[in-house]
N, C-alpha and C positions, 0 to 999 in steps of 0.2 A: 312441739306441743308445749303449750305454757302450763305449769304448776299454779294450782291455787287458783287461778282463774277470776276474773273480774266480775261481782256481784250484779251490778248493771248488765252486763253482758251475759250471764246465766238467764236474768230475769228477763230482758228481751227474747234470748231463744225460748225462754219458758212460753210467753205469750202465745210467740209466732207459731208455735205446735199447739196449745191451746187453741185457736183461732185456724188454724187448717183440719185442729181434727172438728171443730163446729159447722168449718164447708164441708168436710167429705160427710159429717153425718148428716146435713141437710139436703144435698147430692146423694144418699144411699138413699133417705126417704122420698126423695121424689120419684125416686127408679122404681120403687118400691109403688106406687102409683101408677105404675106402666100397666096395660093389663095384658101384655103378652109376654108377660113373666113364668117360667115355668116353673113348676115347684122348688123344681132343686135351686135354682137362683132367685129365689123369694126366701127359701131357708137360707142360702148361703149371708144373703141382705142383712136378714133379721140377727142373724148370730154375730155379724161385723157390729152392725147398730148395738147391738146388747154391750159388744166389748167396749166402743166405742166410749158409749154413754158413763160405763164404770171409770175408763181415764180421767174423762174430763170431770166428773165426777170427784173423784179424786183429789186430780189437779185443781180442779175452786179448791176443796176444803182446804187443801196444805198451804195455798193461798191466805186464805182465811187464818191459821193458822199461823202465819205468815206475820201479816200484822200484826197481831198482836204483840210476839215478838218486839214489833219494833218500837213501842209504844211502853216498854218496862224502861222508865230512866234510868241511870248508868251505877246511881249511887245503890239501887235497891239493886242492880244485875252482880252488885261488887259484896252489898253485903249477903244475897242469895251465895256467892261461891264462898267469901269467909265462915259460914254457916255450915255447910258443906264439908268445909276441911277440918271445924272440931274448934275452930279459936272461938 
């Protein structure tokens, strides 16, 4: 197991679960359309869907977050931390 990890390579796996939990929530909601659904597997749907929706949820905004990030140039990211430590 590698240390530190490759940023490219986080963000890839980030998507790829991003983008499967948008098929399995698309896939609950069509089930969820079936009408020989019984109560208890119509609740069980509805409470996957609700987590569901929280993740990805989530996941955009830290996203969002994300960029911004990347978008602070190097000289203000240098003097935010001189700022920081009292010089």
């Amino acid at each position: 197991m590698r240390k530190g990890g490759d940023h490219k390579e986080m963000a890839g796996i980030n998507n790829i679960k991003l983008k499967t939990l948008k098929q399995t929530r698309a896939f609950y909601n069509w089930e969820l359309k079936k009408e020989g659904l019984t109560e208890k597997e119509r609740a069980s749907y509805l409470l996957a869907l609700k987590s569901i929706e929280k993740i990805i949820k989530e996941k955009e905004d830290s996203r969002e977050r994300g960029k911004h990030k990347k978008s602070i140039p190097d000289d203000h990211r240098r003097a935010i931390f001189l700022n920081k430590r009292g010089y």
